[in-house]
PATORVO-269186 format. One line per field, with one value per atom (N, C-alpha, C): x, y, z; residue number from 0; chain; residue in one letter. Coordinates in Angstrom, 2 decimals. Atoms other than C-alpha are relative to their C-alpha. Last residue first. Layout:
% residues N
u <- c(X, ...)
v <- c(Y, ...)
w <- c(Z, ...)
num <- c(NUM, ...)
cadena <- c(A, ...)
residuo <- c(a, ...)
END
This chain:
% residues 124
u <- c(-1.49, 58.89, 0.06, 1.27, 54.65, 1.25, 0.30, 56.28, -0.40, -1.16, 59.15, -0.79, -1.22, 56.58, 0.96, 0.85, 53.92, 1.02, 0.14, 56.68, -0.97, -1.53, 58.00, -0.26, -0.11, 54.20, 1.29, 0.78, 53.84, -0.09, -0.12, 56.54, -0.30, -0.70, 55.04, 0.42, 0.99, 52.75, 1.07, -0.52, 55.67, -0.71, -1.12, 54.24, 0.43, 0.44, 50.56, 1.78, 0.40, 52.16, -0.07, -0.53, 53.44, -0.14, -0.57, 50.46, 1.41, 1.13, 48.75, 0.38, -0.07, 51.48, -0.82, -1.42, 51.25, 0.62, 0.24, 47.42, 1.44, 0.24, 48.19, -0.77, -0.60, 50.51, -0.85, -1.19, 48.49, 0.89, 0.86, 45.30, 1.21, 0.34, 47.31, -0.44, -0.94, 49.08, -0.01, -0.53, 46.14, 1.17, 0.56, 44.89, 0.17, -0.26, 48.00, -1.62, -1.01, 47.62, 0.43, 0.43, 44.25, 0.96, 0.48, 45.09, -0.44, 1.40, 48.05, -1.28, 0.82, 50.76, -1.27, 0.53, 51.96, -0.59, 0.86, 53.37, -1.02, 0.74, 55.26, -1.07, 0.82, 56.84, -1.21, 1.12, 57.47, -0.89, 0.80, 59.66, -1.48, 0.30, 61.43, -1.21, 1.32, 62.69, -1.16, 0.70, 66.28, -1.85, 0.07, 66.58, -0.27, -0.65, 65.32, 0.40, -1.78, 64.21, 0.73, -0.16, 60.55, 1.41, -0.24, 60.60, 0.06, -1.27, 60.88, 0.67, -1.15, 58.00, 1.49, -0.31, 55.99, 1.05, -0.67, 56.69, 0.28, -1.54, 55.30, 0.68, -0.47, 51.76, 1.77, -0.32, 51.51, 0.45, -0.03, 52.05, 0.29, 0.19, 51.87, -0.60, 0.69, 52.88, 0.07, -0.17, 53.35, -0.75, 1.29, 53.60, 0.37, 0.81, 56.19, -1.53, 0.54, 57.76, -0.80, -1.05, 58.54, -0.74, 0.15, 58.42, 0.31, -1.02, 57.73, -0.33, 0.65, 55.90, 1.02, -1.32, 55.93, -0.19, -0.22, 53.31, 0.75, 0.76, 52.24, 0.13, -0.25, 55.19, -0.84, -1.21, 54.76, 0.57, 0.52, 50.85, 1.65, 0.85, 51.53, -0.15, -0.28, 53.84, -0.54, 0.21, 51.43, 0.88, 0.81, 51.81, 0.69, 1.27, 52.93, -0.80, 1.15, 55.52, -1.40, -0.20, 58.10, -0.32, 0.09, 57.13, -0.05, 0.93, 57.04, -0.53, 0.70, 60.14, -1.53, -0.71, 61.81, -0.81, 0.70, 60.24, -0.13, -0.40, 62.23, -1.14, -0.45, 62.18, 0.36, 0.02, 61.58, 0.77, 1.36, 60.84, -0.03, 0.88, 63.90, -0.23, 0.41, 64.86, -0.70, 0.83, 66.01, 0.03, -0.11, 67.15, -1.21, 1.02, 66.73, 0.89, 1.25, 68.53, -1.04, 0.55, 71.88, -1.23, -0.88, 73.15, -0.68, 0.36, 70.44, 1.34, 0.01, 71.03, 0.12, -1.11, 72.55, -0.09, -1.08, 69.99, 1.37, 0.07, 67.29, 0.80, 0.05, 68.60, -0.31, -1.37, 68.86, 0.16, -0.34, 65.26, 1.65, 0.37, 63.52, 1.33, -0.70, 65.89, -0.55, -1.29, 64.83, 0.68, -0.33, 61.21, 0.93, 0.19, 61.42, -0.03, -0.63, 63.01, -0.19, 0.76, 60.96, 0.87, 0.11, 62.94, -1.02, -1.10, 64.14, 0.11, -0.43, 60.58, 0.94, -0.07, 60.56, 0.00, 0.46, 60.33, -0.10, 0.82, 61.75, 0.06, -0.65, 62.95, -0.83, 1.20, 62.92, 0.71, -0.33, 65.83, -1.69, 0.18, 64.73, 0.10)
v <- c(0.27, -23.65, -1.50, -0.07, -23.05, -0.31, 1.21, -23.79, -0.52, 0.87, -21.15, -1.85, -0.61, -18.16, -1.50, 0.46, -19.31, 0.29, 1.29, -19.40, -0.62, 0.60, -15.74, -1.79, 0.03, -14.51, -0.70, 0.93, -15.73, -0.37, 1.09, -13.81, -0.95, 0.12, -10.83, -1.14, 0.96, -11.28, -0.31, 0.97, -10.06, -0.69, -0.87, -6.63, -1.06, -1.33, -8.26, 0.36, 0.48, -11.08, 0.64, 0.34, -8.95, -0.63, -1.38, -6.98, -0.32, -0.75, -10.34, 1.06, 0.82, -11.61, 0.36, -0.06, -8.68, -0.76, -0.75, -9.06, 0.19, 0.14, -12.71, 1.07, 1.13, -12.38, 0.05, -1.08, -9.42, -0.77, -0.84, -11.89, 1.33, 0.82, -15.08, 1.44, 0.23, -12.97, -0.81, -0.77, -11.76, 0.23, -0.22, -15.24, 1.70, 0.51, -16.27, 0.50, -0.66, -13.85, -0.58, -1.25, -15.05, 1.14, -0.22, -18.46, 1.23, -0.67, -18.48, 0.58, 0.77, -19.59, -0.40, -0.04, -16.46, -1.36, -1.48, -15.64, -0.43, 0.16, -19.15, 0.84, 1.44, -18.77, -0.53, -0.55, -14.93, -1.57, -0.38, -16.36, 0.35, 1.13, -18.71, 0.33, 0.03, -16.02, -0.95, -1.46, -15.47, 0.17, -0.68, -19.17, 1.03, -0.80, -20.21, 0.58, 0.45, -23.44, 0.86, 1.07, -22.42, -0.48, -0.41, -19.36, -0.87, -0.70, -21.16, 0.24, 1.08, -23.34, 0.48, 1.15, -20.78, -0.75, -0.70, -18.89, -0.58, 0.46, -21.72, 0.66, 1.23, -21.28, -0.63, -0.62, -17.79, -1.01, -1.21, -19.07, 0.35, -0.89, -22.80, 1.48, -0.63, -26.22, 1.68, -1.57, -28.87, 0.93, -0.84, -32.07, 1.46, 0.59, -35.30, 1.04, 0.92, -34.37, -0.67, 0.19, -30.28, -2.12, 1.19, -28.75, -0.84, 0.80, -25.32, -1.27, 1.42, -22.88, -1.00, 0.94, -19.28, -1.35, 0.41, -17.74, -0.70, -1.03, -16.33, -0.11, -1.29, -17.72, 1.20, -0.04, -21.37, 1.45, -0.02, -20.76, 0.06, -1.13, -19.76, -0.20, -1.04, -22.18, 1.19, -0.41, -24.96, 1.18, -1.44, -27.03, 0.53, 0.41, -31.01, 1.46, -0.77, -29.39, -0.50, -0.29, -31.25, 0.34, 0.88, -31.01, -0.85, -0.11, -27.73, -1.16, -0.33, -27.29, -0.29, 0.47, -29.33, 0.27, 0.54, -27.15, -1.39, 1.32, -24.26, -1.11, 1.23, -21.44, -1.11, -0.25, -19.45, -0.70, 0.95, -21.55, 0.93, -1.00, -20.40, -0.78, 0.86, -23.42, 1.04, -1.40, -22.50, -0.54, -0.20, -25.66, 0.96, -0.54, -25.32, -0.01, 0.32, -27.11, -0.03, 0.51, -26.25, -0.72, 0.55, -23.53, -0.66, 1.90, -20.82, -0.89, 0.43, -17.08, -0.96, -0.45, -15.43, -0.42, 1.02, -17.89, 0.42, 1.20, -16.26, -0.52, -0.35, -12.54, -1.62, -0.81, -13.77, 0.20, 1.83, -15.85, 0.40, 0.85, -11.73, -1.87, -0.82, -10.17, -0.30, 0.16, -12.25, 0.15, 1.52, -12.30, -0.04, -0.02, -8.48, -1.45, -0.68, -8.26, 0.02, -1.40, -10.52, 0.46, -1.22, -12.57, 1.13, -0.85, -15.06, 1.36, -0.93, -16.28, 0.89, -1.87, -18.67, 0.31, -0.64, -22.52, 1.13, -1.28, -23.42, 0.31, -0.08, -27.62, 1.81, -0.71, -28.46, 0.43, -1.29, -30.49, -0.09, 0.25, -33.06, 1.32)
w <- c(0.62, -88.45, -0.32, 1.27, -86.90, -1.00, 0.78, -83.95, -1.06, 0.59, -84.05, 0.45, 0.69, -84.42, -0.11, 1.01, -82.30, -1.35, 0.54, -79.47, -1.05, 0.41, -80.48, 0.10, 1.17, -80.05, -1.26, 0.71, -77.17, -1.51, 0.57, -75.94, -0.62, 1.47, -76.98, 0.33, 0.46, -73.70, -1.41, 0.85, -71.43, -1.05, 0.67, -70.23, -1.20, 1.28, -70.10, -0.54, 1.40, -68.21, -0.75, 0.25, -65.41, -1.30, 1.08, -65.32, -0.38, 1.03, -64.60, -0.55, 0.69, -62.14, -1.21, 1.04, -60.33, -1.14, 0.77, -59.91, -0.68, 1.12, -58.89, -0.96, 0.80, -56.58, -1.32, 0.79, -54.65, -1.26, 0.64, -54.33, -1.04, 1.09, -53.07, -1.23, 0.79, -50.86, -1.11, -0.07, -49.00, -1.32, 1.27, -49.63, -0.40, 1.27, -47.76, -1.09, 0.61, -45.00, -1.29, 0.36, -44.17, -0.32, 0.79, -44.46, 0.06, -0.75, -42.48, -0.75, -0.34, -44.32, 0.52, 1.57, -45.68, 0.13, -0.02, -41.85, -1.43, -1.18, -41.91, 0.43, 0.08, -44.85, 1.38, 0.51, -44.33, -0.43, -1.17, -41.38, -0.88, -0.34, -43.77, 0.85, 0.54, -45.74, 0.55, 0.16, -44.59, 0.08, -1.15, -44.11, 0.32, -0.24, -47.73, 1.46, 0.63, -48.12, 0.60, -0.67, -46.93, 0.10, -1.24, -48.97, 1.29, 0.34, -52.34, 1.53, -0.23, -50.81, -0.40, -1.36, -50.11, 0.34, -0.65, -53.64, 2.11, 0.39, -55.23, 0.84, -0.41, -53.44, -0.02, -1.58, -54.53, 0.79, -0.60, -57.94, 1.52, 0.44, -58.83, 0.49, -1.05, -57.28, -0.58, 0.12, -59.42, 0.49, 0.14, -58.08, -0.81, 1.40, -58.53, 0.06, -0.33, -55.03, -1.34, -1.25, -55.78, 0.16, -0.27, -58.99, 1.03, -0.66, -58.60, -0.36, -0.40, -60.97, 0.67, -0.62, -61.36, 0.52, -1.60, -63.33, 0.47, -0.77, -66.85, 1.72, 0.14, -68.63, 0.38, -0.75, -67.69, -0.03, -1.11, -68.59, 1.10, -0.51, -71.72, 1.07, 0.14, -72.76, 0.70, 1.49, -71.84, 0.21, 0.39, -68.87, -1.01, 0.69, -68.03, -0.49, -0.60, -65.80, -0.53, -1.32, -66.95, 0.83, -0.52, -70.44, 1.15, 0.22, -70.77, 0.39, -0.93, -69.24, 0.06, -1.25, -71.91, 1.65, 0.37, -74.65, 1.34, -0.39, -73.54, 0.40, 1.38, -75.52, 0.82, 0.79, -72.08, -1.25, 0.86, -69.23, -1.24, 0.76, -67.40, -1.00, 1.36, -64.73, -0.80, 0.48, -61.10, -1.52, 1.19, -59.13, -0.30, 0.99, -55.51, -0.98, 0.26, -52.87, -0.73, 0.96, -54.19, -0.03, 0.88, -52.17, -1.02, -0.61, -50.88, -0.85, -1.59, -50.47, -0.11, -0.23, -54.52, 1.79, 0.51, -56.25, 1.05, -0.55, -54.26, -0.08, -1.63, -55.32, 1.26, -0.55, -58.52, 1.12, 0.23, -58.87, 0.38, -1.24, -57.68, -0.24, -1.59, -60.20, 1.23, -0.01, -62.90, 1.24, -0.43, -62.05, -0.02, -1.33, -62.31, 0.71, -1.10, -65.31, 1.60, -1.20, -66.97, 0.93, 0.98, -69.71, 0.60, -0.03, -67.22, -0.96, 1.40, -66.90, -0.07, 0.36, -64.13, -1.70, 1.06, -63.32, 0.03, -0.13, -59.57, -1.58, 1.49, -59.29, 0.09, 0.93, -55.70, -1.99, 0.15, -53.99, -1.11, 1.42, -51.49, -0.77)
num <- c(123, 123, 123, 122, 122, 122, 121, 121, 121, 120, 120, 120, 119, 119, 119, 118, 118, 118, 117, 117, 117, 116, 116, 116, 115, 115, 115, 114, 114, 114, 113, 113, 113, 112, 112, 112, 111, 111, 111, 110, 110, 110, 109, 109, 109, 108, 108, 108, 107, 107, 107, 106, 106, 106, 105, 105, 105, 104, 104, 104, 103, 103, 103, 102, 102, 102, 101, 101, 101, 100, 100, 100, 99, 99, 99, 98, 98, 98, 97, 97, 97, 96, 96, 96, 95, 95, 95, 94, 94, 94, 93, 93, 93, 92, 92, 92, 91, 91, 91, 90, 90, 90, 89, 89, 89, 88, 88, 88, 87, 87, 87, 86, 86, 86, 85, 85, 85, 84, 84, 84, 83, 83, 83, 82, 82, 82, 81, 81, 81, 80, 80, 80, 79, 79, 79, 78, 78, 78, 77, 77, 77, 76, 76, 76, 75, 75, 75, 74, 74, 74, 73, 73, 73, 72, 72, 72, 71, 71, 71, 70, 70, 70, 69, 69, 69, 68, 68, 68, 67, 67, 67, 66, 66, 66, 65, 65, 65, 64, 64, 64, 63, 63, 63, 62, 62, 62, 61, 61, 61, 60, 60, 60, 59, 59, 59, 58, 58, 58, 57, 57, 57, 56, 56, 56, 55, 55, 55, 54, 54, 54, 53, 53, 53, 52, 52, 52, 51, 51, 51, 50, 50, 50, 49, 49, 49, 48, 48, 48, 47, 47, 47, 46, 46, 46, 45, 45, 45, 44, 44, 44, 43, 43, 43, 42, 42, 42, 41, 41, 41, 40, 40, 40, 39, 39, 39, 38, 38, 38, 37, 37, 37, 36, 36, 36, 35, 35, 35, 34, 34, 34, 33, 33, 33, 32, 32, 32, 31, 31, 31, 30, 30, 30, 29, 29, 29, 28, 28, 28, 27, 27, 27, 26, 26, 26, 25, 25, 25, 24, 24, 24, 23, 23, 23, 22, 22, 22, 21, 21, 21, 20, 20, 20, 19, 19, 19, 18, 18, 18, 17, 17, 17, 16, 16, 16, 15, 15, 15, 14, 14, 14, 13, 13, 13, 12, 12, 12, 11, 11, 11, 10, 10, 10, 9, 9, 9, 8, 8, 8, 7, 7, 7, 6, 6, 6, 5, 5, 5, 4, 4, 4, 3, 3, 3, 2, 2, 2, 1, 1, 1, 0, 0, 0)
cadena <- c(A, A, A, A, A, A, A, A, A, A, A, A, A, A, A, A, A, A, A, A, A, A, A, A, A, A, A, A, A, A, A, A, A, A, A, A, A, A, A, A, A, A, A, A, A, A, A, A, A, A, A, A, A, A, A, A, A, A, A, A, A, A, A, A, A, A, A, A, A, A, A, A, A, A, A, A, A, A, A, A, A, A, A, A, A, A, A, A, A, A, A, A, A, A, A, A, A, A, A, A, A, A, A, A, A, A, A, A, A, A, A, A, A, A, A, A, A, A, A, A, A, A, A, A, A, A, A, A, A, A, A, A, A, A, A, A, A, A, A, A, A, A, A, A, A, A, A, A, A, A, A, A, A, A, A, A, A, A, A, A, A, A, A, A, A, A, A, A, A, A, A, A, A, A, A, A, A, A, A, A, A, A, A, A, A, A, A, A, A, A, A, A, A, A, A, A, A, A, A, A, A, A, A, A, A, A, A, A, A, A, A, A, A, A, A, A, A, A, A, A, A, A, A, A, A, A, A, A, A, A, A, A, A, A, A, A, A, A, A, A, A, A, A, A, A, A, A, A, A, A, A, A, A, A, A, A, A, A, A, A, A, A, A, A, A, A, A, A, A, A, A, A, A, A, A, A, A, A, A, A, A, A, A, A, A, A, A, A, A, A, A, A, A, A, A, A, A, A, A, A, A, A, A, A, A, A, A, A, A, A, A, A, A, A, A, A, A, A, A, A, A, A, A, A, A, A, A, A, A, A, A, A, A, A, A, A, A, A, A, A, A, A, A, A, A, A, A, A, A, A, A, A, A, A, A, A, A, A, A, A, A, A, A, A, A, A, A, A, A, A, A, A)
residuo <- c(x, x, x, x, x, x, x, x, x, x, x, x, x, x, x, x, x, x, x, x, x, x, x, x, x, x, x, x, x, x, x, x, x, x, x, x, x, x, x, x, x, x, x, x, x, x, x, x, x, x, x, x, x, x, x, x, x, x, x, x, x, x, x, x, x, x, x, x, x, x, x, x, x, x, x, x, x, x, x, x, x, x, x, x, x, x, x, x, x, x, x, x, x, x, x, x, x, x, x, x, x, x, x, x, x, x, x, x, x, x, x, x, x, x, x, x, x, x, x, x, x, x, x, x, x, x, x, x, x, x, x, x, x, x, x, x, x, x, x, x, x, x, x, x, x, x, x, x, x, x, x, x, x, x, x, x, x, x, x, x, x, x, x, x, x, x, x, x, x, x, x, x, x, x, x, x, x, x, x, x, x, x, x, x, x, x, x, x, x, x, x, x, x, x, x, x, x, x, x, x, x, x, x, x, x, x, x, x, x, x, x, x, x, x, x, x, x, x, x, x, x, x, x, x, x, x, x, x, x, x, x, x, x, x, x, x, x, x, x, x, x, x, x, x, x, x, x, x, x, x, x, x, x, x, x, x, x, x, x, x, x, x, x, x, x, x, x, x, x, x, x, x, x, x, x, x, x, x, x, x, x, x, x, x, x, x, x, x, x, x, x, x, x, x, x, x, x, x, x, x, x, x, x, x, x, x, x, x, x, x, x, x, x, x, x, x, x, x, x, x, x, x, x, x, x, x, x, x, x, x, x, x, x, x, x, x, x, x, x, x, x, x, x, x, x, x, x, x, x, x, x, x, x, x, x, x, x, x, x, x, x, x, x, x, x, x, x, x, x, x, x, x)
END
């Protein structure tokens, strides 16, 4: 079943991580930037803010968010399949739960202006 992968194509570093994925797997994964896109929001049942503070998969009618998402990215992926299996292990996944979501956090901080661009074209 193909996955659906939410990102913020306006973070350089998410970019270039969803690139590098896009450039191993065929069409199992759909990639989906959650910027100005109202669509995603929906789809996810989550708030702007929250689709732009963390990466979110849609897989089976769930949404599966952060360190967790990345699992299932890496699950798909053959290259990556091994760290799926390593990051599974609860004491490597909260490991990876913990790093995920400081980067994610200074990640945000960089990107917060976006917020400011969607208060901006609802208030239109």
């Amino acid at each position: 079943m193909k996955i659906k992968v939410f990102y913020n194509k306006s973070c350089n570093i998410c970019k270039t991580e969803i690139d590098h994925y896009k450039s191993l797997i065929n069409n199992k994964i759909s990639f989906i930037n959650v910027i100005d896109n109202k669509e995603a929001q929906k789809a996810t049942s989550k708030s702007y803010k929250d689709l732009i503070r963390r990466l979110h998969v849609f897989k089976e009618g769930k949404v599966i968010v952060g360190a967790k998402a990345f699992l299932e990215i890496w699950k798909i992926i053959p290259k990556y399949r091994i760290l799926y299996h390593l990051f599974k292990f609860k004491i490597f996944y909260i490991i990876l739960f913990i790093f995920y979501e400081i980067a994610a956090l200074f990640l945000y901080l960089k990107n917060k202006h976006l917020l400011k661009n969607e208060k901006k074209s609802t208030s239109n």
